[in-house]
C-alpha positions as CSV (number, residue, x, y, z in Angstrom):
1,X,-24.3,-36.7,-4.5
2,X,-26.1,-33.3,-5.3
3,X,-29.1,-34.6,-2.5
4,X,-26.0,-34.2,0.2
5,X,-27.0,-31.6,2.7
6,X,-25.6,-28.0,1.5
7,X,-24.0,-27.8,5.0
8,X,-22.4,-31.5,4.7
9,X,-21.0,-30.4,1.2
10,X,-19.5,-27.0,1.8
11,X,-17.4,-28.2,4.9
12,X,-14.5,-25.8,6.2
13,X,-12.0,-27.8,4.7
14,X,-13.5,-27.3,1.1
15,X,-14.3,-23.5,1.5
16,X,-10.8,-22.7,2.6
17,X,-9.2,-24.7,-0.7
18,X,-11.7,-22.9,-2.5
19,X,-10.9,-19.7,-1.2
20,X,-7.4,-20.2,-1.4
21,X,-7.3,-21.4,-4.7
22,X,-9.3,-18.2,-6.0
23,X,-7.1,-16.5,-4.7
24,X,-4.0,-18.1,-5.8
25,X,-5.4,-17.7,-9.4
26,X,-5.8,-14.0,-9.2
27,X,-2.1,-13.3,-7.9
28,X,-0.8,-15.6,-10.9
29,X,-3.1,-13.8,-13.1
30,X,-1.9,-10.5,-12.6
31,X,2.2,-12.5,-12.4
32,X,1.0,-13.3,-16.2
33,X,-0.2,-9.7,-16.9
34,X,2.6,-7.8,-16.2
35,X,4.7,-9.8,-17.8
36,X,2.7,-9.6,-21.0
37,X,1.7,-5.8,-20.5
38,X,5.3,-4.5,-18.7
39,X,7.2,-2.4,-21.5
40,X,10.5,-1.1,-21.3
41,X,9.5,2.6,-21.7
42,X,9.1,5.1,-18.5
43,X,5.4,5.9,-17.9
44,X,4.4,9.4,-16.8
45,X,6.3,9.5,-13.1
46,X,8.5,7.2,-14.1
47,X,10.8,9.9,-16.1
48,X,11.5,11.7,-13.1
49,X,13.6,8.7,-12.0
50,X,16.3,9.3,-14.4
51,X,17.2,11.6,-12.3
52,X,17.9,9.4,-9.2
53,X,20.9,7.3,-11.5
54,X,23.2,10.3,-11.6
55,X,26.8,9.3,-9.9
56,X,26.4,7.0,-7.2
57,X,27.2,8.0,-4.1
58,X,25.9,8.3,-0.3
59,X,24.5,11.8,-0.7
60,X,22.7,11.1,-4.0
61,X,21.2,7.6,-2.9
62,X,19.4,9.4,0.8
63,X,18.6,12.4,-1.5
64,X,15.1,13.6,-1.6
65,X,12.8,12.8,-4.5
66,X,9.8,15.2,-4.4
67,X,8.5,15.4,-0.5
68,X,10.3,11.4,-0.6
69,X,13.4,9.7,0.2
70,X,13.5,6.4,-1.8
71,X,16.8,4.7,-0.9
72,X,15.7,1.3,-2.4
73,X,14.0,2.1,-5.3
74,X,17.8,4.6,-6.1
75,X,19.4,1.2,-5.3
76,X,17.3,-0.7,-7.6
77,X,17.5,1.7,-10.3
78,X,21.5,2.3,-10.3
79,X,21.7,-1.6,-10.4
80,X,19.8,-1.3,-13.1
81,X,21.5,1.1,-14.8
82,X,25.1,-0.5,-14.4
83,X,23.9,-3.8,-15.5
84,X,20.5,-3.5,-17.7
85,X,20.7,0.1,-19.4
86,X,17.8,0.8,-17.1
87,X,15.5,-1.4,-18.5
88,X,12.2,-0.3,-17.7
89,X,10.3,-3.7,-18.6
90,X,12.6,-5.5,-16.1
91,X,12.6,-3.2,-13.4
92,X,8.5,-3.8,-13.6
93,X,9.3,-7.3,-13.5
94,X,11.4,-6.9,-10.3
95,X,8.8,-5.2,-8.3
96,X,6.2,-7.8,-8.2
97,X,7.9,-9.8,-5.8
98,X,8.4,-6.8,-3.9
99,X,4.8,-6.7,-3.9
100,X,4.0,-10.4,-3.6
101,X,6.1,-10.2,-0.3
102,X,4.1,-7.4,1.1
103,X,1.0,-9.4,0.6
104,X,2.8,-12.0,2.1
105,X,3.9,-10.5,5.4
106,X,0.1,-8.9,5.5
107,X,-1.2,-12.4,5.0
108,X,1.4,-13.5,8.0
109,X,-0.5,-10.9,10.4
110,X,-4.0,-12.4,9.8
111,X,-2.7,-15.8,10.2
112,X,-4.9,-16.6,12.8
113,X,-7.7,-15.4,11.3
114,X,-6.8,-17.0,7.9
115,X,-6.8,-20.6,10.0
116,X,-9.8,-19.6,12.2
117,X,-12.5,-18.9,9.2
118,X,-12.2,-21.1,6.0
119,X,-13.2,-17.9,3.5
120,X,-11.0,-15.0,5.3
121,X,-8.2,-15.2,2.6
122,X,-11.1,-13.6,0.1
123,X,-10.0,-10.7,1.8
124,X,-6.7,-10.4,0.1
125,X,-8.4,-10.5,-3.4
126,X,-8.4,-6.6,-3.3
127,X,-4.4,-6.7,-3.4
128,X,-4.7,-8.5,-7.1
129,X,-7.3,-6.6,-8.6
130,X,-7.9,-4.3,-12.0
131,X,-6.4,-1.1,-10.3
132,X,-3.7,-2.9,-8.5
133,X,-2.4,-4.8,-11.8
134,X,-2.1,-1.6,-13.4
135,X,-0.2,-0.2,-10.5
136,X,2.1,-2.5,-10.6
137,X,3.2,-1.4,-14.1
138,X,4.8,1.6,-13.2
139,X,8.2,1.2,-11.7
140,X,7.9,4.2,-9.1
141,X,5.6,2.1,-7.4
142,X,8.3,0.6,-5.9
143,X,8.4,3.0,-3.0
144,X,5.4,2.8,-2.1
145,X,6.2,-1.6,-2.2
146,X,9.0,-0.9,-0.3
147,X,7.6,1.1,2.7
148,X,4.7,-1.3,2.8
149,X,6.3,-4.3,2.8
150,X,9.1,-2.7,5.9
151,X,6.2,-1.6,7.2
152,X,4.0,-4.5,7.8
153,X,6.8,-6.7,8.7
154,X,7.0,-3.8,11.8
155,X,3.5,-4.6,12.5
156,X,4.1,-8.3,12.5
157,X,7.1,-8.2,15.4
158,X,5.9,-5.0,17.0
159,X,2.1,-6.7,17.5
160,X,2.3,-10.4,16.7
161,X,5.5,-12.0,18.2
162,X,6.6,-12.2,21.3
163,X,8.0,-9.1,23.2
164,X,11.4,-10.1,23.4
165,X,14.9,-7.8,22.8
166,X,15.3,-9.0,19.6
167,X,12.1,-8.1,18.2
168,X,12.2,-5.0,19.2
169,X,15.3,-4.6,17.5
170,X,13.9,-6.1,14.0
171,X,10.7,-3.9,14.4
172,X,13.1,-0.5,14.8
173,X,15.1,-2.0,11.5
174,X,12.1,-2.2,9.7
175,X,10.5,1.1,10.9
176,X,13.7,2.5,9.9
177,X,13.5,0.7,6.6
178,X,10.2,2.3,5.7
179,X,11.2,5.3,6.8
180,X,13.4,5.8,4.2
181,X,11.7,3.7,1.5
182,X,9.4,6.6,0.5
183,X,8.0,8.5,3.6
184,X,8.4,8.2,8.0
185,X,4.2,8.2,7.8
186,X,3.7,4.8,8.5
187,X,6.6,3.7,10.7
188,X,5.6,7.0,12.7
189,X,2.1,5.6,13.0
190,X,2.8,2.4,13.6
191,X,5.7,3.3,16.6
192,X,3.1,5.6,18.0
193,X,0.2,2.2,17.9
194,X,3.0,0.3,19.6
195,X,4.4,3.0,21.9
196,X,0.4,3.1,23.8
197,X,0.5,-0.6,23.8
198,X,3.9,-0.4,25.3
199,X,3.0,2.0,27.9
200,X,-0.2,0.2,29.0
201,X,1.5,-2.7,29.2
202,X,3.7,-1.4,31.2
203,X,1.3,0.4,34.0
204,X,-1.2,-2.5,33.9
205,X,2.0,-5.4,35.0
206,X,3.0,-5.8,38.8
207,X,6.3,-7.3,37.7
208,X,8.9,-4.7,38.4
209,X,11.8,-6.3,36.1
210,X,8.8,-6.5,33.4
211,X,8.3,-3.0,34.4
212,X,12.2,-1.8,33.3
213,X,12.6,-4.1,30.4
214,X,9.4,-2.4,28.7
215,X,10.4,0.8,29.6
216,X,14.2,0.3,28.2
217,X,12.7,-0.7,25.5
218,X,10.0,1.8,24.4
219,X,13.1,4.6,25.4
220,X,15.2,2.5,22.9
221,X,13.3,1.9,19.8
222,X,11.7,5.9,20.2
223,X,15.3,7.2,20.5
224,X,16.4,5.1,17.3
225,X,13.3,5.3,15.1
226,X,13.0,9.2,16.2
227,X,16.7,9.5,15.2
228,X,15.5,7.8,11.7
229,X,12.5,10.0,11.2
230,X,14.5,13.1,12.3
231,X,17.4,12.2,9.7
232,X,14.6,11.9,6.9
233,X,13.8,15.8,7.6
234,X,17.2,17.2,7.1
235,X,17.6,19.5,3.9
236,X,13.1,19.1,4.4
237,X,11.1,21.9,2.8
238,X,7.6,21.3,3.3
239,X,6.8,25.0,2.5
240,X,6.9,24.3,-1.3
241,X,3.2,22.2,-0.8
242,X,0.2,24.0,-1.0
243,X,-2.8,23.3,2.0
244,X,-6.2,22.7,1.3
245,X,-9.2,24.8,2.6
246,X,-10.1,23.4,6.0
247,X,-13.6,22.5,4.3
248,X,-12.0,21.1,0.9
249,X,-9.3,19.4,3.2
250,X,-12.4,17.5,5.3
251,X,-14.0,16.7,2.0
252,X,-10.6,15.2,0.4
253,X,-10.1,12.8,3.5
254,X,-13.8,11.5,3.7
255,X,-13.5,11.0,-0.4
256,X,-10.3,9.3,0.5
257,X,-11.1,7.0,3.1
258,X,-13.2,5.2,0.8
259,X,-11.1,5.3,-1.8
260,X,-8.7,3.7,0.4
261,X,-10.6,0.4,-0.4
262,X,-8.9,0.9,-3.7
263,X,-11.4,-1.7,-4.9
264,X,-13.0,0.6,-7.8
265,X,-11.2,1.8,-11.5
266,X,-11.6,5.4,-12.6
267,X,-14.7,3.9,-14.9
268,X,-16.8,3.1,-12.2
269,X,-19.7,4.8,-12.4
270,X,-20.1,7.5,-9.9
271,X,-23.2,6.2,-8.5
272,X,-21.9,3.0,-7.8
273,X,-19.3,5.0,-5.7
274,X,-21.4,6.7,-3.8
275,X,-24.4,3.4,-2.9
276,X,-21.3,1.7,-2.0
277,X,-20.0,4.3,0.0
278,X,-23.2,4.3,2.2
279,X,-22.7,0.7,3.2
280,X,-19.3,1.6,4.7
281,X,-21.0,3.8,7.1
282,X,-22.4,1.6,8.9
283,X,-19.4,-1.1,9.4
284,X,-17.3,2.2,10.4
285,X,-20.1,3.2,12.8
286,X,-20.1,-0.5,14.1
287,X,-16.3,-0.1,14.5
288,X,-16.0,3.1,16.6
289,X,-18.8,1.3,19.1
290,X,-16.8,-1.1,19.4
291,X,-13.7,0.5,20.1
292,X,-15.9,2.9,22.9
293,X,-17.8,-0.4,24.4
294,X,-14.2,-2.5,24.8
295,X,-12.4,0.7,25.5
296,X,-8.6,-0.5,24.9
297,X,-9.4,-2.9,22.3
298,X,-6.1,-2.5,20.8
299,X,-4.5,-4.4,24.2
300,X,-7.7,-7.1,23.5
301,X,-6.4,-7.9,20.2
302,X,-2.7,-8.1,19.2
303,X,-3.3,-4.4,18.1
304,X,-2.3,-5.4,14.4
305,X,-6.0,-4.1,13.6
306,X,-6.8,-0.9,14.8
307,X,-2.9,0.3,14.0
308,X,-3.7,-0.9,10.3
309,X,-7.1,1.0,9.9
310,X,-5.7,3.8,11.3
311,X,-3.1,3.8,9.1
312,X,-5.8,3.9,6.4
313,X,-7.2,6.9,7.7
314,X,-4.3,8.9,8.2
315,X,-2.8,8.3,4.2
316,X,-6.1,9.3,3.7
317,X,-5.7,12.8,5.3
318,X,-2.1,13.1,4.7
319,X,-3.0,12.9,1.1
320,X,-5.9,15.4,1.4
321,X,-3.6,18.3,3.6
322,X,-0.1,17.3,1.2
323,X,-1.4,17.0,-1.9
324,X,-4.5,19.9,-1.7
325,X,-6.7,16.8,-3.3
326,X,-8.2,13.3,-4.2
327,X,-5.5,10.7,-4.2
328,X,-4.6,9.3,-7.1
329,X,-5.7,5.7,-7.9
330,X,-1.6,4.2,-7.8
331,X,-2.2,5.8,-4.3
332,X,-4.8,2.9,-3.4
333,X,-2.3,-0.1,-3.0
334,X,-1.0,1.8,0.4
335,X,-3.7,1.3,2.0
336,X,-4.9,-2.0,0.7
337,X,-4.2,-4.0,4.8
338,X,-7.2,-1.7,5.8
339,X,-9.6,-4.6,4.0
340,X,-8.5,-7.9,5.9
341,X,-8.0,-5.2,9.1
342,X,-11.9,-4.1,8.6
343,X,-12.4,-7.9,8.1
344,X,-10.6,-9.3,10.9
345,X,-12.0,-6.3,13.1
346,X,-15.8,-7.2,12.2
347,X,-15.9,-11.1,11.6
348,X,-14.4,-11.5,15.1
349,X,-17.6,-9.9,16.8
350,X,-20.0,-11.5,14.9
351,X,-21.2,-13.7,17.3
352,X,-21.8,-10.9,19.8
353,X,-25.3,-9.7,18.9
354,X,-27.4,-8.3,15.9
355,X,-25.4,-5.4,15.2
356,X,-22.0,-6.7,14.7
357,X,-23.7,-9.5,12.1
358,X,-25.6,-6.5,10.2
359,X,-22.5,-4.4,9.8
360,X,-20.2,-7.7,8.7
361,X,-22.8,-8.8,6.0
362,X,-22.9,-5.0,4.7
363,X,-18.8,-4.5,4.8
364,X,-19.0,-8.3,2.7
365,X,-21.6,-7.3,0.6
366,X,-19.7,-3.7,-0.3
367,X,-16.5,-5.9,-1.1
368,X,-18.5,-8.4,-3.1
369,X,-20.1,-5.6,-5.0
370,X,-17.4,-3.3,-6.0
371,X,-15.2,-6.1,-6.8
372,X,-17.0,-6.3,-10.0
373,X,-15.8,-3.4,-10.9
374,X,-12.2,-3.6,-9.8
375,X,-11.9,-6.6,-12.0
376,X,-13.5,-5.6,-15.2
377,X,-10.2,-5.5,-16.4
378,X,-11.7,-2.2,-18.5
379,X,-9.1,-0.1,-16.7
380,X,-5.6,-2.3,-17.3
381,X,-6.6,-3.0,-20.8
382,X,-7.0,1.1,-21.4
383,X,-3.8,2.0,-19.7
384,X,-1.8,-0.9,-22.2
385,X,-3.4,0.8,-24.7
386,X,-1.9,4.3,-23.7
387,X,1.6,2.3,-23.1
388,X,1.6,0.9,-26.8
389,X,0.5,4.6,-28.1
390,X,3.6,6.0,-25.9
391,X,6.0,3.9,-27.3
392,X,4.7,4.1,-31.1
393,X,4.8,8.2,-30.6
394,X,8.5,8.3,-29.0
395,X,9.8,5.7,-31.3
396,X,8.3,8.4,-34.1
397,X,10.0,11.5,-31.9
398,X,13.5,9.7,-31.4
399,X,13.2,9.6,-35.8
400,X,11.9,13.2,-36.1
401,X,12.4,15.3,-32.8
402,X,11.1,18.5,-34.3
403,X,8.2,17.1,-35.0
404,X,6.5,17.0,-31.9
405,X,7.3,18.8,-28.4
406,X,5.1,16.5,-26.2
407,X,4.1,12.9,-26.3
408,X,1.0,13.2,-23.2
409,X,0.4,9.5,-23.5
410,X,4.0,9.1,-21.9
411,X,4.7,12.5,-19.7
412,X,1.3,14.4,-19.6
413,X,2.8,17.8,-17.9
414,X,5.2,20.3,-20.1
415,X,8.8,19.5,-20.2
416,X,8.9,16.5,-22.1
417,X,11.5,17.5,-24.3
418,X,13.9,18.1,-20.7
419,X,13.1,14.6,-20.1
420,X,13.9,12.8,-23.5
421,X,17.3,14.9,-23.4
422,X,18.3,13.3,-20.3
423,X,17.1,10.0,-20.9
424,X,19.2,10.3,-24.3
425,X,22.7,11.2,-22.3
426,X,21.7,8.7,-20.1
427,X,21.6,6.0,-23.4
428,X,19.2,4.0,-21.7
429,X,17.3,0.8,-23.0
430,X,14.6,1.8,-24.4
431,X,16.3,4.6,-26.9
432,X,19.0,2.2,-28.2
């Protein structure tokens, strides 16, 4: 048995079980740690959501939340409220199917590439790592789950269905969706992806009712998800953001495409980083050849790809101009699709010369390596720590309030006391 060939022994049909089942085994790992690690306790960010479970009503659900509008994650939290005392613990429980389905629906898109090469699912290991677990224990994450998963299920009947009336009509549902979920970045980016595809589509055909029916419907689903995106803005005030430095602000989006990866935890060592970082030159190099050489890739593939990495890039420089900064590491998960979409985008050249082989062994070789990292499990382990510190020092405040004005494990800016005062009127879970 162990004299068998190598290549007689690791057939496709193994590999892809292999993979699979790795893969499989970290989703149900991080399933088992946030249900062992999830407390019922709000977390830093997660105290400004008491405020979104004041009086129901129309006006207080599309209300904005910091630069956001998060219709579902209000919804989910005055259910919560009504039924649960807004239970923290299972409010974290209820967002990692959220998640599991935006995996899901990004896993739907790469389908054909998941039944073309045995080991492309290895790709997905990124969306279950260290920094993702931890992610997943706070419960404003939800937004971000939320406009994801809308999101990529726009992707999947914009790019990868048939054009047809009726998905058009789920892909403006969903753009709308994520519109509101937390920000109109992506289904903006997205409709814009599938508005050139749209358009070329529509010069390059000699059919003239093909002609009107894609015309009808780019003027249709612009006009709706333009009314959804313009909606979003009323009662806007951007001016209350502060701008980067045109130099800082190039600086903050180069930092942040790679950091887009989100495959590294804040303890990774900064020269790791920055090796690693190298080796994505040369797959991004690779990938803007490509794009020059084939010229409209995007009408070459289904276009799920390229709208997908350039997604990554813009949350990356959204983040940099928005925030004047380095995205946090919760930021990461948003961007997670750019890993199979940098996969799928390589692996399907390989076969076309020397260079598309180097710069697919160096973007495999980057994910193998920082991977690691992302699951030392160094990172989830410090932030339970943190969690169980919280909870000790509030259940010591709730006996003594003088005592202490801040608790920074739990709320590390000023106003804690604001907060605890609310959450007290509100009587939720966690204080009874």
């Amino acid at each position: 048995m162990f004299q068998m060939p190598i290549n007689k022994f690791f057939t496709a049909g193994r590999i892809r079980i292999a993979a699979i089942t790795i893969v499989a085994m970290a989703a149900m790992w991080n399933m088992f740690k946030v249900f062992q690690l999830a407390i019922d306790v709000p977390i830093e960010d997660d105290w400004d959501y008491l405020a979104a479970v004041e009086p129901l009503s129309w006006k207080n659900i599309f209300a904005v939340h910091v630069q956001h509008r998060i219709v579902f994650t209000r919804l989910m939290l005055h259910l919560s409220y009504l039924f649960d005392s807004l239970n923290f613990r299972h409010l974290v429980l209820a967002n990692y199917p959220v998640y599991l389905a935006f995996a899901g629906v990004v896993m739907l898109i790469f389908k054909q590439e998941i039944k073309r090469y045995p080991g492309f699912i290895l790709f997905f290991l990124p969306f279950f790592s260290d920094v993702a677990q931890t992610n997943l224990l706070w419960t404003g994450q939800s937004s971000f789950h939320f406009m994801l998963l809308f999101g990529m299920l726009a992707v999947y009947f914009g790019f990868c269905c048939k054009n047809s009336w009726g998905n058009a009509a789920i892909f403006t549902v969903c753009l709308a969706a994520s519109t509101f979920s937390m920000s109109p970045l992506l289904a903006v980016e997205i409709l814009g992806c599938w508005g050139i595809r749209q358009i070329v589509s529509t010069v390059n055909t000699n059919d003239i009712q093909k002609k009107k029916t894609l015309i009808m419907q780019i003027a249709a689903v612009v006009t709706a998800a333009g009314t959804a995106a313009g909606v979003f803005f009323i009662s806007y005030d951007p001016a209350k953001f502060s701008h980067p430095a045109i130099p800082d602000f190039l600086f903050y989006t180069a930092v942040n495409i790679i950091k887009s990866f989100g495959l590294f935890t804040p303890e990774t060592p900064v020269t790791i980083i920055g090796t690693i970082t190298l080796l994505l030159v040369i797959p991004g190099i690779f990938s803007l050849i490509l794009i020059w050489r084939k010229k409209f890739l995007l009408l070459q593939t289904n276009g799920a790809e390229l709208t997908i990495i350039l997604w990554g890039v813009l949350f990356s420089t959204a983040i940099a101009w928005s925030r004047s900064g380095i995205m946090d590491w919760r930021h990461t998960e948003a961007v997670l699709p750019l890993v199979p979409a940098m996969g799928a985008l390589l692996i399907c050249h390989f076969k076309q010369g020397k260079l598309p082989r180097i710069a697919s062994i160096c973007f495999i070789l980057m994910l193998t390596i920082s991977m690691l990292f992302s699951f030392s499990f160094r990172h989830s382990e410090i932030k339970n720590i943190q969690r169980q510190t919280g909870l000790r020092e509030l259940r010591q405040w709730i006996e003594a309030p003088q005592s202490k004005a801040d608790i920074p494990s739990l709320y590390p800016g000023e106003g804690f006391r604001e907060k605890i005062v609310h959450a007290q009127r509100l009587n939720i879970s966690c204080l009874k």
